[in-house]
C-alpha positions in Angstrom: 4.9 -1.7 17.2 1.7 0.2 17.4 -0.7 1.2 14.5 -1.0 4.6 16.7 1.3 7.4 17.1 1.7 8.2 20.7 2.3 11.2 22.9 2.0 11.1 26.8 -1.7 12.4 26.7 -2.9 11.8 22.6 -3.1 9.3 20.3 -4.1 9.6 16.5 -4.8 7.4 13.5 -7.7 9.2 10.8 -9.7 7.4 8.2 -11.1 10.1 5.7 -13.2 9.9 3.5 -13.5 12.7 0.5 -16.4 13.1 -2.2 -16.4 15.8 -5.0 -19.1 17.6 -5.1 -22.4 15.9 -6.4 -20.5 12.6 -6.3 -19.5 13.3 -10.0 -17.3 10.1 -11.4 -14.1 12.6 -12.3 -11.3 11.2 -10.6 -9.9 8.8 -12.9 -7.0 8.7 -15.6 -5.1 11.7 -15.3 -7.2 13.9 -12.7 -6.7 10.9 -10.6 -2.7 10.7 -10.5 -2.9 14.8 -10.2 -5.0 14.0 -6.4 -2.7 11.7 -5.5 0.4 13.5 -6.5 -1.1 16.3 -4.5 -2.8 14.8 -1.6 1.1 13.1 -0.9 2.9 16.8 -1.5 0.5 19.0 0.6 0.5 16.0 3.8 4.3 16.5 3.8 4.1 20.1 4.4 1.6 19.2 7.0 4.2 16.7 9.1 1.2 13.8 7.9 1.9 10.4 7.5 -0.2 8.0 5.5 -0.7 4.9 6.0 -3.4 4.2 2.9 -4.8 6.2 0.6 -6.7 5.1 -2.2 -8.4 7.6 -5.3 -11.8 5.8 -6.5 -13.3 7.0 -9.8 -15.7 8.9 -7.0 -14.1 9.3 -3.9 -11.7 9.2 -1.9 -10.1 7.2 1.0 -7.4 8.4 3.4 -5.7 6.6 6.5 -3.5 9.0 7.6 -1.5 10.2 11.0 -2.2 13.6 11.6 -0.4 14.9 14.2 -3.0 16.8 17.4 -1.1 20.2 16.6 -3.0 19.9 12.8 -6.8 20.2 13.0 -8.4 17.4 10.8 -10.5 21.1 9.0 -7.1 22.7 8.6 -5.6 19.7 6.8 -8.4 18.5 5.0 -9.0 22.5 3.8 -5.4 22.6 2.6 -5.9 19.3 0.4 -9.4 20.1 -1.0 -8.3 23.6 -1.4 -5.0 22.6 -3.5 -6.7 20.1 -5.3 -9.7 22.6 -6.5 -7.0 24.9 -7.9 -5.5 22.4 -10.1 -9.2 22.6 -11.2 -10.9 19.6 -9.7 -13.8 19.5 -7.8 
């Protein structure tokens, strides 16, 4: 079985990368199980299937399937965007 998802003309597998602003070292503890909590609830809604993601103290990392009828700015505006009103950064 193939690390890529297939369709007759497409094939997807995207490594992210995501950095609060100024680098500043606030995802840890608490504010770091909140990200993950919502990165995983907002890629459901978006028909995305990870294959890693991993919360550093100042970044990010996402391997994730996103299928071609998502834009990679549409899903990553719905995460940053539902992550910056639970008040991070």
């Amino acid at each position: 079985m193939s690390r890529f998802k297939k369709l007759s003309h497409t094939i997807w597998h995207c490594h992210i990368v995501w950095v609060p602003k100024y680098r500043f070292k606030i995802l840890d503890g608490e504010v770091g199980r909140e990200v993950t909590n919502c990165i995983r609830a907002f890629s459901e809604q978006k028909d995305c299937e990870f294959v890693e993601l991993n919360v550093q103290i100042d970044h990010v990392h996402l391997l994730v399937k996103v299928p071609p009828k998502v834009s990679i700015s549409n899903f990553m505006g719905t995460l940053k965007g539902a992550n910056s009103d639970q008040g991070i950064q």
